[in-house]
C-alpha positions in Angstrom: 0.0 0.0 0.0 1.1 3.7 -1.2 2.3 5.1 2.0 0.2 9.1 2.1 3.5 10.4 3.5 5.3 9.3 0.5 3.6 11.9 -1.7 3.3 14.4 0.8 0.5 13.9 2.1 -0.3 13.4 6.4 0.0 9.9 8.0 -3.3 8.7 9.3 -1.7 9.0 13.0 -0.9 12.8 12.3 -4.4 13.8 10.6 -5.9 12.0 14.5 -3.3 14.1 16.4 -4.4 17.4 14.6 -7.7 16.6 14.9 -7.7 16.1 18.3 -5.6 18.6 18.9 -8.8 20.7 18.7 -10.7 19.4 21.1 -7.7 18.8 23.4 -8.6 22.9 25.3 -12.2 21.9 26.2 -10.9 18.3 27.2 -8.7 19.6 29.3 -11.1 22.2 30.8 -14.0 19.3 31.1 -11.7 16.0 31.4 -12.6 15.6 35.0 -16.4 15.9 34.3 -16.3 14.1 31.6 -14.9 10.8 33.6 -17.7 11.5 36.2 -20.1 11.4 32.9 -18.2 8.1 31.7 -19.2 6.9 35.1 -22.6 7.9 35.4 -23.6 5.9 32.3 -21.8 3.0 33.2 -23.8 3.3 36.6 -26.9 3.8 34.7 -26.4 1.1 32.1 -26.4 -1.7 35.0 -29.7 -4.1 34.2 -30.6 -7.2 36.0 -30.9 -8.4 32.1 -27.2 -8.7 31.3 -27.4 -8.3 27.0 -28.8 -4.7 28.3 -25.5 -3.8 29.7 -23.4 -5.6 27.2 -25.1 -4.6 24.3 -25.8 -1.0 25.3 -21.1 -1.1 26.2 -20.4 -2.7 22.8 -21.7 1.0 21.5 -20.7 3.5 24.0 -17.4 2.0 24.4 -16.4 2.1 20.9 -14.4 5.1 20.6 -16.9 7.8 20.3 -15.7 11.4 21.3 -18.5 12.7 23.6 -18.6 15.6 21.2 -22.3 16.2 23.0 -21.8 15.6 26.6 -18.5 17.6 26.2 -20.7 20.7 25.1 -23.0 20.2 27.9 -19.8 20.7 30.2 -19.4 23.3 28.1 -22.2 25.1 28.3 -22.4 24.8 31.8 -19.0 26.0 32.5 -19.1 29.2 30.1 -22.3 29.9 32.4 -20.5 29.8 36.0 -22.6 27.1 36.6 -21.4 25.2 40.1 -24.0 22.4 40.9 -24.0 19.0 39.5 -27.0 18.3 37.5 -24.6 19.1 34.5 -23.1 15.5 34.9 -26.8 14.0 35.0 -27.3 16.5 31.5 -24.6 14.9 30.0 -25.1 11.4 30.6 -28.4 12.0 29.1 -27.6 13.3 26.3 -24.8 10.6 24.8 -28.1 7.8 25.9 -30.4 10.1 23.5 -27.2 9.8 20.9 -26.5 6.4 21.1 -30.4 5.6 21.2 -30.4 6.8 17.7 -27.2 5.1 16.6 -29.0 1.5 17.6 -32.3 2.2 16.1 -30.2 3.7 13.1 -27.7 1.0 12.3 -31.3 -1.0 12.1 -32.9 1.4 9.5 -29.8 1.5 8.1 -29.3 -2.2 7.8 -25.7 -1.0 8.9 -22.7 -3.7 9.5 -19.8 -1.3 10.8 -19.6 1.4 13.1 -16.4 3.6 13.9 -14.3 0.1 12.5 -16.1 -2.7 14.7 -19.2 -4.8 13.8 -23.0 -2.7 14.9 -25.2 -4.2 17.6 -27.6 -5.1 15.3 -25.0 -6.9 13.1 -23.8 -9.2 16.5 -26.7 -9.6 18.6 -29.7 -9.1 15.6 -32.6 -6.2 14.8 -34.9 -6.8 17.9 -32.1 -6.6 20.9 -30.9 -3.4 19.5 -34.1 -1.6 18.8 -35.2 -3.0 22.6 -31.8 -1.7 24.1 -31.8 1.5 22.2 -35.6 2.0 23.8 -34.2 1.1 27.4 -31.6 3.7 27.1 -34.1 6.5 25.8 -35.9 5.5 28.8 -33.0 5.8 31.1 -32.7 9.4 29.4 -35.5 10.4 30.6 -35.2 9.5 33.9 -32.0 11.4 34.4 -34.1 14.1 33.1 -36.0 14.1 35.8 -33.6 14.0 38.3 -32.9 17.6 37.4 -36.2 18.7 38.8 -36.0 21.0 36.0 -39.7 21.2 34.0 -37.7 23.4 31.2 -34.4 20.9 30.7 -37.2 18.0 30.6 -39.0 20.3 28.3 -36.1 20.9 26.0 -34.9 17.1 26.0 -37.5 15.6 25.7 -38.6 17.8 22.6 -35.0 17.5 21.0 -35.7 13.6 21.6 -39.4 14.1 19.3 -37.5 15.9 16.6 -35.0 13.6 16.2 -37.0 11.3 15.7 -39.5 13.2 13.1 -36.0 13.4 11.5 -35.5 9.6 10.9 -38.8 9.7 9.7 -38.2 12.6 7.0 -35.4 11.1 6.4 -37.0 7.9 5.0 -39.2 10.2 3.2 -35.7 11.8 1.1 -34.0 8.2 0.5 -33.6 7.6 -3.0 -35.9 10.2 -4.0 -33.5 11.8 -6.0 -36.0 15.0 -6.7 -35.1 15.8 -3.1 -33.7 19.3 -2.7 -31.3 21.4 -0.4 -34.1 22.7 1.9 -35.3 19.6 2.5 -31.9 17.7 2.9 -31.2 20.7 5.6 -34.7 19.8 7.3 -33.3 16.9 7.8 -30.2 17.6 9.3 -31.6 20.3 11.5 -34.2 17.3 12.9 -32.2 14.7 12.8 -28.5 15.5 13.9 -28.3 19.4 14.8 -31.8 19.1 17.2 -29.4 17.0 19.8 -26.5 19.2 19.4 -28.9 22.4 20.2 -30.3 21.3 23.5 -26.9 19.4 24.7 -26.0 23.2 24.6 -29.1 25.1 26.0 -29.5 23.2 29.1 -26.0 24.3 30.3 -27.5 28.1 30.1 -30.7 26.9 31.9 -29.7 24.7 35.0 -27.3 28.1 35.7 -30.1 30.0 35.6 -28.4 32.1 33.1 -31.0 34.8 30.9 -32.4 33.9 27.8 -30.5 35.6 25.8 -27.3 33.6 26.6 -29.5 30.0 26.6 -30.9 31.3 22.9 -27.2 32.1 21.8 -26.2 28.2 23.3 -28.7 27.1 20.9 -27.8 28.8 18.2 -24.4 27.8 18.5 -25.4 23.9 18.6 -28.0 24.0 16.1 -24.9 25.5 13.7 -22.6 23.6 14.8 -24.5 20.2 14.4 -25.5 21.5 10.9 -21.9 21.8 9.6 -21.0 18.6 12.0 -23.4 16.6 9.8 -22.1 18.3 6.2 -18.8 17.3 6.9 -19.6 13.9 8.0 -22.1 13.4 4.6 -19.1 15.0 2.2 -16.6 12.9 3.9 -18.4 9.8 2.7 -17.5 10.3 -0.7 -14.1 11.9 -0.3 -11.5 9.6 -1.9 -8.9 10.6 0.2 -10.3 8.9 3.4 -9.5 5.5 1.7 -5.9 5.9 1.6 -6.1 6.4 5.5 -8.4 3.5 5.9 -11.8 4.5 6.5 -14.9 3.4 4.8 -16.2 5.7 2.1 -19.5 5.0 0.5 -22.1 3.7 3.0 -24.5 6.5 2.3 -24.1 6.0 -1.4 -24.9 2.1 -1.5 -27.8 2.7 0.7 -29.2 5.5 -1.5 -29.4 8.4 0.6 -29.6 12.1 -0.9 -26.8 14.0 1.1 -25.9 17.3 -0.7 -23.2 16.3 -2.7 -25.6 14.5 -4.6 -28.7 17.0 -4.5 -26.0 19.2 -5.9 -24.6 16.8 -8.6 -28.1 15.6 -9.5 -29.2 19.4 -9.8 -25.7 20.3 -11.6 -25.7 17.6 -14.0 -27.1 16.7 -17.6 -29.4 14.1 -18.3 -27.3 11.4 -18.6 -26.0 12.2 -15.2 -29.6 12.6 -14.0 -30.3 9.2 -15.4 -27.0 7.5 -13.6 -28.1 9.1 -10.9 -31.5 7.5 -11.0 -30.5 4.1 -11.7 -28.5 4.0 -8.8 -30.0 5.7 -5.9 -33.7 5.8 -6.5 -33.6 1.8 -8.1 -30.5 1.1 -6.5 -29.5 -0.5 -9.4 -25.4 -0.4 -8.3 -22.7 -2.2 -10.4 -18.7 -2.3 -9.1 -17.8 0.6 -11.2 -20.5 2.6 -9.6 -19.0 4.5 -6.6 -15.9 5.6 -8.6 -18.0 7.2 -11.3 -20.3 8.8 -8.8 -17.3 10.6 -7.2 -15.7 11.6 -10.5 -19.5 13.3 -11.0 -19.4 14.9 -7.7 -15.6 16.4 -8.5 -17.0 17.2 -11.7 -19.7 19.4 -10.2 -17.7 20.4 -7.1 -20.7 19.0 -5.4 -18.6 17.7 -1.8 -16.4 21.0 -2.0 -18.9 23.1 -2.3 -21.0 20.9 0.8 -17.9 21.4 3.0 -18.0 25.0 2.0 -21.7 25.2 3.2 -20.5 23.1 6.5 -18.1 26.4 7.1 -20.4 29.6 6.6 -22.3 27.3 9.4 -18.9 26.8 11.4 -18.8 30.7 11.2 -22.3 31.3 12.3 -21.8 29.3 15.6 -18.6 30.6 17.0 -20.6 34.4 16.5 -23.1 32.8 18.4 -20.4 32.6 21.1 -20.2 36.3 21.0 -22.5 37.5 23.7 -20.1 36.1 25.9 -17.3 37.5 27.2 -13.9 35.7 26.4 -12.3 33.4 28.2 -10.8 29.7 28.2 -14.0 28.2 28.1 -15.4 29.9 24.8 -12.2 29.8 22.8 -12.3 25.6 23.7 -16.1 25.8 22.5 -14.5 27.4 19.4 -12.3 24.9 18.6 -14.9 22.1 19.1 -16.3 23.9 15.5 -12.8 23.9 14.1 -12.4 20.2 14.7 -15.9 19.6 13.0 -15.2 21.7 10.1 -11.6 20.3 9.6 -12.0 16.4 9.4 -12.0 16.5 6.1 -8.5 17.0 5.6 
């Protein structure tokens, strides 16, 4: 195998390092939260019914960052806030997260997650939609531990759109008339509606005034938008091949991200027509996958996606603005910069 280095290009090791180079100020401002957080769900994972435990660990503990419990600290912290209900927020959130990943990997009929095998793929369909439900449940009861009425408000509504985003999302799968509204609906339900209140509740558990709880949620909702762009555009960047990662999930299962709205838009009719055949029919042959991503370069359709993903990046460290600065917003910051900059 062509080493990336050879040609100048960045190891694999050295793209990780940079990346998480970027989240290393808020990990190092949160860290000792954060292992209270690890600890928490492990506590609240415990079942009399061991597969719940053991399937629920073969998830959480498979490398995930704890992008969303990290901006709950966050949030929290930016506010002065001193209790500990943050810790409760934050385990709740990554349940809510990983509640979607089981039920997803179903829908999805998904086999691989972050490099190892899905739930669904080693225990079967019905374990990991039951699990995925026990661990939406045990969400909800840490919401209520808060004895907050408006964090149980704001979960529990983030949890509702989420889920009217799978639904949508169903809706936009190889129907290749979808458009760019309708792709961002999507996103804004289905990924950016978690990131939002992960960041809100930080503001209200400080009792902090609206105004800085409305500019938390602005700064998730962005945030998760361009989180989600990036991740959509990276699955047909060729790039990540050389450094070992999977690229073209999304494409064999027919989903319209942007690069293909774009392309599909962009193109001529015999583009239209390939486009067609392979993710509304999903009539797919070897070749496939290479030609779509010489399209998508054609039309600068993933360029121009991860161009989008930045004018969000931008909007949601203004967001940040109506705070003063300090340690704790510049490390919020550079959570966006890591988003944005997986690509490279």
């Amino acid at each position: 195998m062509t080493n990336p280095e050879v040609r100048g290009r960045p190891s694999a090791q050295a793209i990780d390092e940079a990346k998480r180079a970027k989240l290393a100020p808020l990990l190092e401002l949160v860290g000792s939260d954060l292992q209270k957080v690890n600890e928490e769900i492990l506590r609240r994972m415990d079942s009399d019914v061991p597969l719940i435990p053991e399937l629920a660990g073969h998830l959480i503990a498979s490398g995930g960052k704890r992008i969303r419990p990290m901006l709950t600290l966050g949030a929290a912290r930016l506010c002065g806030y001193g209790g500990g209900r943050h810790i409760l927020l934050s385990a709740c959130v990554e349940f809510i997260h990983t509640a979607t990943l089981l039920h997803d990997d179903v829908v999805d009929e998904s086999d691989m997650r972050r490099g190892r095998a899905t739930a669904n793929t080693v225990w079967g369909n019905q374990p990991s939609v039951l699990v995925g439900d026990f661990l939406f449940s045990r969400s909800f009861q840490l919401m209520v531990e808060t004895r907050s009425i408006e964090v149980l408000r704001i979960l529990a509504n983030a949890a509702s759109v989420i889920a009217e985003g799978e639904v949508l999302q169903l809706t936009t799968q190889n129907d290749v008339e979808t458009t760019q509204e309708r792709y961002l609906q999507v996103v804004e339900a289905k990924t950016a509606a978690l990131f939002r209140a992960a960041c809100r509740v930080g503001a209200v558990i400080a009792n902090r005034p609206v105004e800085e709880a409305d500019a938390l949620e602005d700064f998730g909702l962005n945030l998760g938008v361009a989180f989600q762009l990036v991740d959509d555009a990276l699955d047909y960047a060729a790039e990540q091949q050389e450094l070992g990662k999977t690229i073209g999930d999304d494409f064999r299962e027919g989903k319209m991200t942007l690069p293909v709205v774009l392309a599909m838009q962009r193109g001529n009719a015999e583009e239209r027509a390939f486009w067609t055949r392979t993710m509304a029919d999903l009539e797919q042959e070897e070749a496939d996958l290479g030609r779509a991503i010489e399209l998508l370069e054609r039309h600068n359709a993933v360029a121009d996606a991860i161009a989008l993903a930045g004018r969000y990046g931008e909007r949601a460290i203004a967001a940040l603005d109506i705070f003063p600065e300090s340690d704790t917003r510049n490390a919020m910051q550079s959570v966006v910069e890591f988003c944005i900059e997986r690509r490279h």
